[in-house]
MOPAC internal coordinates of N, CA, C and O (Angstrom, degrees):
PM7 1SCF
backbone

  N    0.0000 0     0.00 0     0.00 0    0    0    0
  C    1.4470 1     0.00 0     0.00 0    1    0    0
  C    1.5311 1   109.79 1     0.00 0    2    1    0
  O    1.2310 1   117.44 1   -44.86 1    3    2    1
  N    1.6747 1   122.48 1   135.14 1    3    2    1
  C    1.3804 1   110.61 1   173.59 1    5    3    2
  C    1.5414 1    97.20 1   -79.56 1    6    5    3
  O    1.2310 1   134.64 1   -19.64 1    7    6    5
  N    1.8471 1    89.28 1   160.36 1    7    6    5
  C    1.5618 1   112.93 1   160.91 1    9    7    6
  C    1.1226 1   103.66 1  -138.03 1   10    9    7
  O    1.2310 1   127.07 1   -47.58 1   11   10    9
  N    1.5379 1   104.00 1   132.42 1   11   10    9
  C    0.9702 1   136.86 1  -168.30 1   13   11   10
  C    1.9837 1   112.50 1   -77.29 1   14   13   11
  O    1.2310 1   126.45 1   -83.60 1   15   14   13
  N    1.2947 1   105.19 1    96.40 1   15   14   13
  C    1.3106 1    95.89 1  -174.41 1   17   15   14
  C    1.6651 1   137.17 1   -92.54 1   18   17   15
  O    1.2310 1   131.24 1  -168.31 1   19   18   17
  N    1.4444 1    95.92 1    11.69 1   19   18   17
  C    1.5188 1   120.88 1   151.31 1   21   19   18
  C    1.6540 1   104.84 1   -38.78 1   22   21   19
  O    1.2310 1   118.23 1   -30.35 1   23   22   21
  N    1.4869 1   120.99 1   149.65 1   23   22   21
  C    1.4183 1   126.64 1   163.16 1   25   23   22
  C    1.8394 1   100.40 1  -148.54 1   26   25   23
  O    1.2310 1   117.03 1   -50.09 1   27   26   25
  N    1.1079 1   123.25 1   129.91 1   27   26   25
  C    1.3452 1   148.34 1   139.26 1   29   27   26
  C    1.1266 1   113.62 1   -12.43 1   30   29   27
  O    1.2310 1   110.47 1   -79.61 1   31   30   29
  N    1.7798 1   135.51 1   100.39 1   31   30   29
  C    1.3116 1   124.48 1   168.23 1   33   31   30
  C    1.7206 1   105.97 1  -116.29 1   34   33   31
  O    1.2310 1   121.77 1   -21.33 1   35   34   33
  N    1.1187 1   114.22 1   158.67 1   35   34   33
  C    1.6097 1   129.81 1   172.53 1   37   35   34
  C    1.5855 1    98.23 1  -122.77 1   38   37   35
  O    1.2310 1   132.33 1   -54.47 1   39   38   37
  N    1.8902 1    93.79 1   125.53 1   39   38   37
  C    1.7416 1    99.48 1   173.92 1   41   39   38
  C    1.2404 1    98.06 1  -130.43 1   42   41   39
  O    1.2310 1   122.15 1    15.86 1   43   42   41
  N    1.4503 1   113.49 1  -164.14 1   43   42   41
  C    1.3096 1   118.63 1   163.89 1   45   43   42
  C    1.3121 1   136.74 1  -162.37 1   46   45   43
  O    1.2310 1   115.86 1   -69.28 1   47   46   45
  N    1.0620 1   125.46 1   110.72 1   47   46   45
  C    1.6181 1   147.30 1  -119.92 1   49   47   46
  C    1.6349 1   108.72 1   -97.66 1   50   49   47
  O    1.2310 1   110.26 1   -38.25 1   51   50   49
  N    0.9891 1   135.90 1   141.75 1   51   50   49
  C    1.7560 1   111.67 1   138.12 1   53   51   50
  C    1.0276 1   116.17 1   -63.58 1   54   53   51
  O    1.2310 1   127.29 1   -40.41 1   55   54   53
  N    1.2993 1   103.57 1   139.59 1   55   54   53
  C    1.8282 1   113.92 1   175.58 1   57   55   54
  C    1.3398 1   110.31 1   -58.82 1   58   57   55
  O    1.2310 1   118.59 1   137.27 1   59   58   57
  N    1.0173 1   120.30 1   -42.73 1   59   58   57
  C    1.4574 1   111.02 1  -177.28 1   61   59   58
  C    1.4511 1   116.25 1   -76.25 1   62   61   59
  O    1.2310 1   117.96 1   150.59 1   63   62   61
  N    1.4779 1   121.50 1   -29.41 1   63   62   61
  C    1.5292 1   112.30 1  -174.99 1   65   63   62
  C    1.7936 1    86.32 1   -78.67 1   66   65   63
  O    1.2310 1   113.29 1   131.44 1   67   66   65
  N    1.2226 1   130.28 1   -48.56 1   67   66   65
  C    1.5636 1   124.02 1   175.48 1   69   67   66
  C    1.7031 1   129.05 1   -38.94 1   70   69   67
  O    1.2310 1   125.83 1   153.82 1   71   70   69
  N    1.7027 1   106.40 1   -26.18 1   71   70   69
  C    1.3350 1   100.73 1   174.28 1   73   71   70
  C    1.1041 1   107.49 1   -83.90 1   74   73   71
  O    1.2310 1   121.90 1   128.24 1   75   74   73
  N    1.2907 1   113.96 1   -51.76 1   75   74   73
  C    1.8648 1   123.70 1   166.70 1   77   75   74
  C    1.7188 1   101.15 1   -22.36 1   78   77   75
  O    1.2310 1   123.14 1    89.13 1   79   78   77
  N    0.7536 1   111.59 1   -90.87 1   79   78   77
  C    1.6038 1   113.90 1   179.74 1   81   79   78
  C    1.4058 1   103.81 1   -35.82 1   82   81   79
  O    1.2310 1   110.88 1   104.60 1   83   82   81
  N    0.7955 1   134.76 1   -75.40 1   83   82   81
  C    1.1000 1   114.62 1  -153.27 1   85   83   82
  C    1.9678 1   122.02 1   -87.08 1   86   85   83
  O    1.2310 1   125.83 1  -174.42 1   87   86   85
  N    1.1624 1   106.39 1     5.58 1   87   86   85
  C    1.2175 1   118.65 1   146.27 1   89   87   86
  C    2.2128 1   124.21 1   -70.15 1   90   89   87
  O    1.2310 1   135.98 1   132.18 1   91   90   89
  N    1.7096 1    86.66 1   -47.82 1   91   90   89
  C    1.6894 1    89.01 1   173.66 1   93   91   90
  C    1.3855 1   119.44 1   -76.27 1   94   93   91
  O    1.2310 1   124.24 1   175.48 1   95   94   93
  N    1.4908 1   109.48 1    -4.52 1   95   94   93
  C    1.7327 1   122.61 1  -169.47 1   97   95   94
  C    2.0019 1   105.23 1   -81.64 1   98   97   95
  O    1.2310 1   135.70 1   132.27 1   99   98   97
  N    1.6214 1    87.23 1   -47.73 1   99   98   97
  C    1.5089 1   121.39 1   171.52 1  101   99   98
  C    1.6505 1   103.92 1   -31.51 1  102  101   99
  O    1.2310 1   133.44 1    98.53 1  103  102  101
  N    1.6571 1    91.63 1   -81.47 1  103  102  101
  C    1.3126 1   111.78 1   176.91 1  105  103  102
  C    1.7137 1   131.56 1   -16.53 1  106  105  103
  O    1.2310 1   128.57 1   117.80 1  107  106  105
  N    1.3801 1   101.09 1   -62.20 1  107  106  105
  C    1.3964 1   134.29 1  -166.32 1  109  107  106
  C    1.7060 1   113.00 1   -98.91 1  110  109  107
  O    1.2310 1   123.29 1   168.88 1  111  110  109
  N    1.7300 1   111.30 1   -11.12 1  111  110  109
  C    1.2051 1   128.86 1   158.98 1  113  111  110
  C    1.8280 1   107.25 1    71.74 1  114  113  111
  O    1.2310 1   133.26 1  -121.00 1  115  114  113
  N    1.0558 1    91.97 1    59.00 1  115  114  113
  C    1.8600 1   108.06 1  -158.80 1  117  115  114
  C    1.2925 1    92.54 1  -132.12 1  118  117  115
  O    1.2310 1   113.21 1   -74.07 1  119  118  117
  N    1.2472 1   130.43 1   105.93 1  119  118  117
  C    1.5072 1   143.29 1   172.73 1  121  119  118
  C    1.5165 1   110.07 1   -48.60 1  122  121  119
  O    1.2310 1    96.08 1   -61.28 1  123  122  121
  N    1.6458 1   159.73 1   118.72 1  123  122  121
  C    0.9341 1   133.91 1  -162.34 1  125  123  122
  C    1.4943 1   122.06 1   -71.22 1  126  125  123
  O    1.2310 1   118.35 1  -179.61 1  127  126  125
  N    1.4438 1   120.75 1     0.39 1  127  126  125
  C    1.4865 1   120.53 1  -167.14 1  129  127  126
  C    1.3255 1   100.15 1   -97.67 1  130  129  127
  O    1.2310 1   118.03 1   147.18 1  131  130  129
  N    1.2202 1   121.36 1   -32.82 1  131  130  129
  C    1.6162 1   104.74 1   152.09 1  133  131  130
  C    1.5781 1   135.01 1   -53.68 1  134  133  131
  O    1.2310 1   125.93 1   146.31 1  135  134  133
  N    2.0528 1   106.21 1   -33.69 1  135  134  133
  C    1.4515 1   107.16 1   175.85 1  137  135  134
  C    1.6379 1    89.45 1   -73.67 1  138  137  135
  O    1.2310 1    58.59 1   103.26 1  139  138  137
  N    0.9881 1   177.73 1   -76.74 1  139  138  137
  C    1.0295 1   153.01 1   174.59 1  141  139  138
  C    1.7540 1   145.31 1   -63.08 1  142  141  139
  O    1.2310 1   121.93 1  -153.09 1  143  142  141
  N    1.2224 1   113.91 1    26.91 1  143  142  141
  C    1.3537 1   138.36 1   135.33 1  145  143  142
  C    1.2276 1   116.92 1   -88.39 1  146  145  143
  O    1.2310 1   106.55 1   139.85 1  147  146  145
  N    1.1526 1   142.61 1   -40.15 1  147  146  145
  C    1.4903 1   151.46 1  -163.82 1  149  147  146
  C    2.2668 1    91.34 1   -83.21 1  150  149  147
  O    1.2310 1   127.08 1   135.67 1  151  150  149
  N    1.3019 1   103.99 1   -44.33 1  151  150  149
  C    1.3457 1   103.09 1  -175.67 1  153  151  150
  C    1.7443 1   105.44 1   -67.52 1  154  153  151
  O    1.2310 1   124.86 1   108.58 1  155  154  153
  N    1.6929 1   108.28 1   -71.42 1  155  154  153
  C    1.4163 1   109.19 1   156.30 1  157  155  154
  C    1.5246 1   119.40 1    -7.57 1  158  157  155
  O    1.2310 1   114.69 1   124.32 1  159  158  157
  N    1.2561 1   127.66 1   -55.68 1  159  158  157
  C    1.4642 1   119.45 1  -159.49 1  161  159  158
  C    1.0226 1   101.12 1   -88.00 1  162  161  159
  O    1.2310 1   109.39 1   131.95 1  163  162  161
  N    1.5333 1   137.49 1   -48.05 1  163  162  161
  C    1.3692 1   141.69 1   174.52 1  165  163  162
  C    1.6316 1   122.01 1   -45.98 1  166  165  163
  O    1.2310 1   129.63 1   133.85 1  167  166  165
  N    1.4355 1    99.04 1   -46.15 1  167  166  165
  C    1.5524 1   107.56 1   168.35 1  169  167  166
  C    1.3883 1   100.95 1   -43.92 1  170  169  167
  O    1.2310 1   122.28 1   111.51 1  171  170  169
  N    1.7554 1   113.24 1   -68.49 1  171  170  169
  C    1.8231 1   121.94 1  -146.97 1  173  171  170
  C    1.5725 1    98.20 1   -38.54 1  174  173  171
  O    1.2310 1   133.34 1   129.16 1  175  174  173
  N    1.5915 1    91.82 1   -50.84 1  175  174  173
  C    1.5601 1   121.60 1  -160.58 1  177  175  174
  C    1.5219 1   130.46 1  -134.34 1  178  177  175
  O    1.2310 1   125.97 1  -105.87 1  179  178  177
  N    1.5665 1   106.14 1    74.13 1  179  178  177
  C    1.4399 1   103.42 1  -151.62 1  181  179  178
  C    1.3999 1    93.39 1   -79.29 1  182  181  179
  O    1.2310 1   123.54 1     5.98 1  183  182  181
  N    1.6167 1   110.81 1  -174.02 1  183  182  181
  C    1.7717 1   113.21 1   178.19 1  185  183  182
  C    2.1988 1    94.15 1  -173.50 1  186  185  183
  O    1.2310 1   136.67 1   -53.26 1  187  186  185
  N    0.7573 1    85.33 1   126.74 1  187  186  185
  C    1.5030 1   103.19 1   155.81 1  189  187  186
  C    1.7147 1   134.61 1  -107.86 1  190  189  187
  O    1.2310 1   131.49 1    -3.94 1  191  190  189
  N    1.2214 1    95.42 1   176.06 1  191  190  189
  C    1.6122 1   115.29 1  -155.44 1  193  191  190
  C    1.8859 1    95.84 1  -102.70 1  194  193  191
  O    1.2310 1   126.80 1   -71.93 1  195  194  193
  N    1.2776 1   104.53 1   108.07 1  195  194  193
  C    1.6660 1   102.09 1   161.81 1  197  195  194
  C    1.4321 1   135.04 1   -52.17 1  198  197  195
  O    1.2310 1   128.97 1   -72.42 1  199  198  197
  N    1.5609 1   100.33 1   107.58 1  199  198  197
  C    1.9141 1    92.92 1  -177.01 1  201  199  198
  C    1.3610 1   119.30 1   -67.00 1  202  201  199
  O    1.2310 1   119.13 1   177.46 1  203  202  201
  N    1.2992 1   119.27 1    -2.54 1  203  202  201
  C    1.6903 1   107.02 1  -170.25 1  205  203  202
  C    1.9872 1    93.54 1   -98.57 1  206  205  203
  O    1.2310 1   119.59 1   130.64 1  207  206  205
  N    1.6436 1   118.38 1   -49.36 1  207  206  205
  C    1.0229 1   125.47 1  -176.77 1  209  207  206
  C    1.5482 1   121.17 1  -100.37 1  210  209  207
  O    1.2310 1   117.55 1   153.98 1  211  210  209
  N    1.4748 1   122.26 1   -26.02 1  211  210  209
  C    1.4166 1   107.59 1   164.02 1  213  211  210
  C    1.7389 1    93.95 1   105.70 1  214  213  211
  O    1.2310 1   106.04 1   176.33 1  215  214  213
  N    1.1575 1   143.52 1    -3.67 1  215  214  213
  C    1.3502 1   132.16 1   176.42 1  217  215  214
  C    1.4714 1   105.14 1  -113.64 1  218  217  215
  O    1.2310 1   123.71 1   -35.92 1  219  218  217
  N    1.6630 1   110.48 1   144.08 1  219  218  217
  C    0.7891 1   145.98 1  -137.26 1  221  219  218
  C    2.0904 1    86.25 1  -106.70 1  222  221  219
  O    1.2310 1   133.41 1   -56.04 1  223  222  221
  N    1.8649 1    91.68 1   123.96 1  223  222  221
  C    1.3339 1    84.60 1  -179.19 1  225  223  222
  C    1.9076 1    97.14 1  -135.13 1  226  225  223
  O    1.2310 1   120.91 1   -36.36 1  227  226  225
  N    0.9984 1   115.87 1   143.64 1  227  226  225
  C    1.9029 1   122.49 1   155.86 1  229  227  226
  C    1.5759 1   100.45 1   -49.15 1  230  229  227
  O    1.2310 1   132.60 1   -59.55 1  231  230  229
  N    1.5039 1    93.26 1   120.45 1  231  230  229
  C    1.5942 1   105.16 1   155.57 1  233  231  230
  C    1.3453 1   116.86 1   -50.55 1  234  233  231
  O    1.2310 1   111.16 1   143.81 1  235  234  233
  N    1.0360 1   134.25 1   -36.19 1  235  234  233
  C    2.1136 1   140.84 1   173.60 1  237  235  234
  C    1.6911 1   107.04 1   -58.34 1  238  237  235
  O    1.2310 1   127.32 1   147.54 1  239  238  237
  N    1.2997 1   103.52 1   -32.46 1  239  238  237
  C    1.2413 1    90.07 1  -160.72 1  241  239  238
  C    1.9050 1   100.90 1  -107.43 1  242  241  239
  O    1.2310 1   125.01 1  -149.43 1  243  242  241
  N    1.4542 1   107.98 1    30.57 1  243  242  241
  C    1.2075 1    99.00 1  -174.57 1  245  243  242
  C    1.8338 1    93.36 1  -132.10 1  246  245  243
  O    1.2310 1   123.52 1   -26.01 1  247  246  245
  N    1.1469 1   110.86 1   153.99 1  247  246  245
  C    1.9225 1   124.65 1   179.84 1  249  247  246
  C    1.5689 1    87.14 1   -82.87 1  250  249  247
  O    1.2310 1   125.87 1   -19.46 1  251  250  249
  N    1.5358 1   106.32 1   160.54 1  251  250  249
  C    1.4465 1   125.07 1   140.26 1  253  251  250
  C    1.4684 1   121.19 1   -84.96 1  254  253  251
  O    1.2310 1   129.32 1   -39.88 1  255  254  253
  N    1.0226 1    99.64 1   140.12 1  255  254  253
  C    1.6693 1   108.92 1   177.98 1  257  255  254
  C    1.8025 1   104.04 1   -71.82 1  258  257  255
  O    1.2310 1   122.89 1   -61.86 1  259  258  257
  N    1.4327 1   112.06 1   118.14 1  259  258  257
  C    1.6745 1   121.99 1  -178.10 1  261  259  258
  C    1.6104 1    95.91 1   -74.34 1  262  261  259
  O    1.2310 1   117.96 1   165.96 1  263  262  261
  N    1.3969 1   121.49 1   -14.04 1  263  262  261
  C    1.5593 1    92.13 1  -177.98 1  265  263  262
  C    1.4497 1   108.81 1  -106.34 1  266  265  263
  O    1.2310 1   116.70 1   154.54 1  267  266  265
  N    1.4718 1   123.88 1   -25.46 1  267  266  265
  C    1.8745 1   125.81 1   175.50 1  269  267  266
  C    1.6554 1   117.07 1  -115.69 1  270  269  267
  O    1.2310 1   133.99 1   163.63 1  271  270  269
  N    1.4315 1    90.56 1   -16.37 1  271  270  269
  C    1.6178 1    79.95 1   158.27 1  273  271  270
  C    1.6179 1   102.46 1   110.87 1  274  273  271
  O    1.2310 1   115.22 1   153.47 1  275  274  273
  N    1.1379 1   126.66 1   -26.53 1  275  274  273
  C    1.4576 1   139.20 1  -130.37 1  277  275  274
  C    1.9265 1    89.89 1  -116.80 1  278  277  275
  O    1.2310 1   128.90 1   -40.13 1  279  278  277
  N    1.1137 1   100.45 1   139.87 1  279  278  277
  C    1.9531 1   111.78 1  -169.61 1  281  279  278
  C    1.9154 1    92.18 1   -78.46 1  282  281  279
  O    1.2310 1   124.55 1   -44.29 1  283  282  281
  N    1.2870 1   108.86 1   135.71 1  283  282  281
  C    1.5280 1   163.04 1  -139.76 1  285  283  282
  C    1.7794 1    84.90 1   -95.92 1  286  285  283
  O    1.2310 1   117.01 1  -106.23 1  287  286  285
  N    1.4033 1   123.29 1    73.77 1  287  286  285
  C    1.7922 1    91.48 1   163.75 1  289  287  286
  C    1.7141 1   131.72 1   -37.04 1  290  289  287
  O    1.2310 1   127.97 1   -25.57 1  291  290  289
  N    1.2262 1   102.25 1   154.43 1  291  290  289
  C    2.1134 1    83.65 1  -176.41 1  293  291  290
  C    1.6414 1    95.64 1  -110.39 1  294  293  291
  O    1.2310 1   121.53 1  -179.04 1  295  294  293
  N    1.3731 1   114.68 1     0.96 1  295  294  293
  C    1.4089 1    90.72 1   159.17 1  297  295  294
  C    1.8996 1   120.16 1  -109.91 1  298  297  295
  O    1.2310 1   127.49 1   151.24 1  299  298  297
  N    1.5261 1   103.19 1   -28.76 1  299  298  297
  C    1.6579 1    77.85 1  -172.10 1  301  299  298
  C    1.6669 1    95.13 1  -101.09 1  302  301  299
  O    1.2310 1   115.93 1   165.15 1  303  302  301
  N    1.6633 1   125.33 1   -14.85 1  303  302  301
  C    1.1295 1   108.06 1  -173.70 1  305  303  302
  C    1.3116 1   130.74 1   133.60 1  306  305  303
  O    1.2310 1   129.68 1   146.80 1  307  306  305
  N    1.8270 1    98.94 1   -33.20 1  307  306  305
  C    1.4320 1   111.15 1  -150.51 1  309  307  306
  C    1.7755 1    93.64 1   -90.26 1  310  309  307
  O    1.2310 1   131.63 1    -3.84 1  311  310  309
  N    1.3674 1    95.15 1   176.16 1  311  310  309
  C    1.4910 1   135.30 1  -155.65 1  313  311  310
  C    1.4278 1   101.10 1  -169.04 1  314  313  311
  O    1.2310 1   128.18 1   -18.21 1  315  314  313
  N    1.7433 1   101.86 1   161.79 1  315  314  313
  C    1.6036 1   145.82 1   171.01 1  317  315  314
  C    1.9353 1    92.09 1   -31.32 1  318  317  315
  O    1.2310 1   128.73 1   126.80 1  319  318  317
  N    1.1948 1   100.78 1   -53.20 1  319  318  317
  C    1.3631 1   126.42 1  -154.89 1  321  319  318
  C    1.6118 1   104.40 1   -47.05 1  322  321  319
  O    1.2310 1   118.39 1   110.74 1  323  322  321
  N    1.1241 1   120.67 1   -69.26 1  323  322  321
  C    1.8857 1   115.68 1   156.27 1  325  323  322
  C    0.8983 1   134.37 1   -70.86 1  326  325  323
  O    1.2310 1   108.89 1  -155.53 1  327  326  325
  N    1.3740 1   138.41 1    24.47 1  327  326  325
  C    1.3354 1   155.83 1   157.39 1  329  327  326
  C    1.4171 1   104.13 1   -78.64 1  330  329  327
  O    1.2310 1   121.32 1   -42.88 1  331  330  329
  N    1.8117 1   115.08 1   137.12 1  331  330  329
  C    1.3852 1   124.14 1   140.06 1  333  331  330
  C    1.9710 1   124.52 1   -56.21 1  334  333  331
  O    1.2310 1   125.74 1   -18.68 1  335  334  333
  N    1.1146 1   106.58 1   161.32 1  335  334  333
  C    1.3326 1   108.03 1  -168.13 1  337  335  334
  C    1.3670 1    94.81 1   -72.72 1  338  337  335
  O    1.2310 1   105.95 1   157.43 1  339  338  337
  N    1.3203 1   143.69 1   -22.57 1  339  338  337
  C    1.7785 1   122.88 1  -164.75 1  341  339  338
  C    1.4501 1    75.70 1  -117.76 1  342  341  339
  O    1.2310 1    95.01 1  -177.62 1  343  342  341
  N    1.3399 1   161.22 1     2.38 1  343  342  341
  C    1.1088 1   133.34 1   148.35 1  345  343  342
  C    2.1144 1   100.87 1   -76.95 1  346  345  343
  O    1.2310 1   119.92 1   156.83 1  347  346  345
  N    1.0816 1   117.76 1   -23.17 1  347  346  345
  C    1.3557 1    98.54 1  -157.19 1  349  347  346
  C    1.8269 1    97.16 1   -87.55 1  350  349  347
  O    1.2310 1   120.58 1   155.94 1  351  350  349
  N    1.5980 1   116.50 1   -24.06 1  351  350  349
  C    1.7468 1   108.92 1  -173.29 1  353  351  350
  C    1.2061 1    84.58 1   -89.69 1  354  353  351
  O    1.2310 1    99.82 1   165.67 1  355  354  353
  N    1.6296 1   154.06 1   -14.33 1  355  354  353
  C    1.3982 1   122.35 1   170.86 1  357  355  354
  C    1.6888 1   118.76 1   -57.83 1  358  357  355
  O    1.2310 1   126.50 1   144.74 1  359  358  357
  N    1.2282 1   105.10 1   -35.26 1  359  358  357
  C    1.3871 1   121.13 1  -165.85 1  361  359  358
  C    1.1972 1   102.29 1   -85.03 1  362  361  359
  O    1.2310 1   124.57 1   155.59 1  363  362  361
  N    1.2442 1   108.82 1   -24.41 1  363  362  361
  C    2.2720 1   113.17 1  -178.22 1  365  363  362
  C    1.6910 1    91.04 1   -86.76 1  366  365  363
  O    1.2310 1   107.40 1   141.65 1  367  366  365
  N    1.0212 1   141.10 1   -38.35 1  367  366  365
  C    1.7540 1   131.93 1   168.69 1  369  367  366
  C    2.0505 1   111.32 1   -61.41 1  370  369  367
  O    1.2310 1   130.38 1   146.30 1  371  370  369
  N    0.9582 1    97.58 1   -33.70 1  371  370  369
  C    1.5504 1   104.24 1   179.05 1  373  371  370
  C    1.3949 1   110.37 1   -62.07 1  374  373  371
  O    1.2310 1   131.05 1   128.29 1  375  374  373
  N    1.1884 1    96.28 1   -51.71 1  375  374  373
  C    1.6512 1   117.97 1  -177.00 1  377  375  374
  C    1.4479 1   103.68 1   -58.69 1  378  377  375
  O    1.2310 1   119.07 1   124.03 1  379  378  377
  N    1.7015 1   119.37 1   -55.97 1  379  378  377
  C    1.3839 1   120.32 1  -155.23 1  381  379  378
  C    1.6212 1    89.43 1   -53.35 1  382  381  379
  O    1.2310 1   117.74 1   126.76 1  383  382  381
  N    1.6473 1   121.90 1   -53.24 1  383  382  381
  C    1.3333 1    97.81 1  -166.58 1  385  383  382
  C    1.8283 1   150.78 1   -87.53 1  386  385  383
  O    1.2310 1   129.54 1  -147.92 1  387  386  385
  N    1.5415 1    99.21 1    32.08 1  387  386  385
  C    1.0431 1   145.88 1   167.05 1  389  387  386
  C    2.1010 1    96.38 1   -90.58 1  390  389  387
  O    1.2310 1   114.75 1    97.25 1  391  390  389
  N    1.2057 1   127.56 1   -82.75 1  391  390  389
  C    0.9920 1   110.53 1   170.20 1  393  391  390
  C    1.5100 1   141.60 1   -38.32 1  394  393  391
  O    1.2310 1   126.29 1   146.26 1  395  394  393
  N    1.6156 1   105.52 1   -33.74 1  395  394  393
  C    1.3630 1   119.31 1  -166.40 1  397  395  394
  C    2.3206 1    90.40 1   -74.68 1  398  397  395
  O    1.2310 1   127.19 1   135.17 1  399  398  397
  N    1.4560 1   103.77 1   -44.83 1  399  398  397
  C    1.5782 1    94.81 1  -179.69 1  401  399  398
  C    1.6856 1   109.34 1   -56.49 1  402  401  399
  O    1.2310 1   119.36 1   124.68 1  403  402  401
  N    1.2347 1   118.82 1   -55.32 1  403  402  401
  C    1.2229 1   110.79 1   172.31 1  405  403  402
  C    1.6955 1   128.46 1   -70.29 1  406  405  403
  O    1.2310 1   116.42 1  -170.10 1  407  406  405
  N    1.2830 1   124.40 1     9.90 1  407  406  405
  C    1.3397 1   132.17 1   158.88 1  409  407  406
  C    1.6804 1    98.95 1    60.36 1  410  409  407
  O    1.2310 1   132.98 1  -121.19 1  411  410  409
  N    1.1512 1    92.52 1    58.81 1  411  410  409
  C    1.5984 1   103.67 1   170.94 1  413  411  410
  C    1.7810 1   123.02 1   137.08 1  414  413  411
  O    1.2310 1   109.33 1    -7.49 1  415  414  413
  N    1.0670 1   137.60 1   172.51 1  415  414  413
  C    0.9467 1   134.32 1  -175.84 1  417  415  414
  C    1.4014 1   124.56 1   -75.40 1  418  417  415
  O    1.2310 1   120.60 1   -40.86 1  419  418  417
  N    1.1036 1   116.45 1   139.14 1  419  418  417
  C    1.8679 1   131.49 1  -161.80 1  421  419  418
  C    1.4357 1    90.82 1   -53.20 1  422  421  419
  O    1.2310 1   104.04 1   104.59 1  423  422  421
  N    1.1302 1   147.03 1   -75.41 1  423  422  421
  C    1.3673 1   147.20 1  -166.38 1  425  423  422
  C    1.6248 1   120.80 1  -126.37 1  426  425  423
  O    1.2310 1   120.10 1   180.00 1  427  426  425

């Protein structure tokens, strides 16, 4: 027999950031309980995209770099650390807004 492993949540929104959504949800034809399942999962367990190589790694499963600060890909390596400075604050603004949804820093 399936079970259905969906569960029922009650939140509570501002109305105004709630119409917003769900006018841009409308738009793009995206049911909103997915824009917030899709957010949900990312929060539990967020993960980003490597700028030097392009694969996609879990923030958990990656170190911080002790000398720039910036999370350690676990496959090619890279970090802050070989980056030019206007390549490295483009990528620190990209980043912020990944942090700014989760209201704080990835790790």
């Amino acid at each position: 027999m399936y079970k259905d492993s969906k569960k029922k949540l009650t939140i509570t929104i501002d109305a105004e950031i709630l119409d917003k959504a769900r006018k841009a949800a409308e738009g793009k034809n995206i049911p909103l309980s997915r824009l917030i399942e899709n957010f949900l999962s990312f929060f539990a367990e967020p993960y980003v995209y490597c700028f030097s190589c392009g694969e996609k790694f879990y923030v958990k499963d990656a170190k911080v770099c002790p000398k720039c600060g910036w999370l350690i890909c676990p496959y090619c390596k890279a970090c802050r650390c070989g980056l030019s400075e206007d390549v490295a604050v483009s990528i620190f603004y990209m980043r912020k807004v990944y942090e700014d949804l989760l209201v704080g820093r990835l790790k």
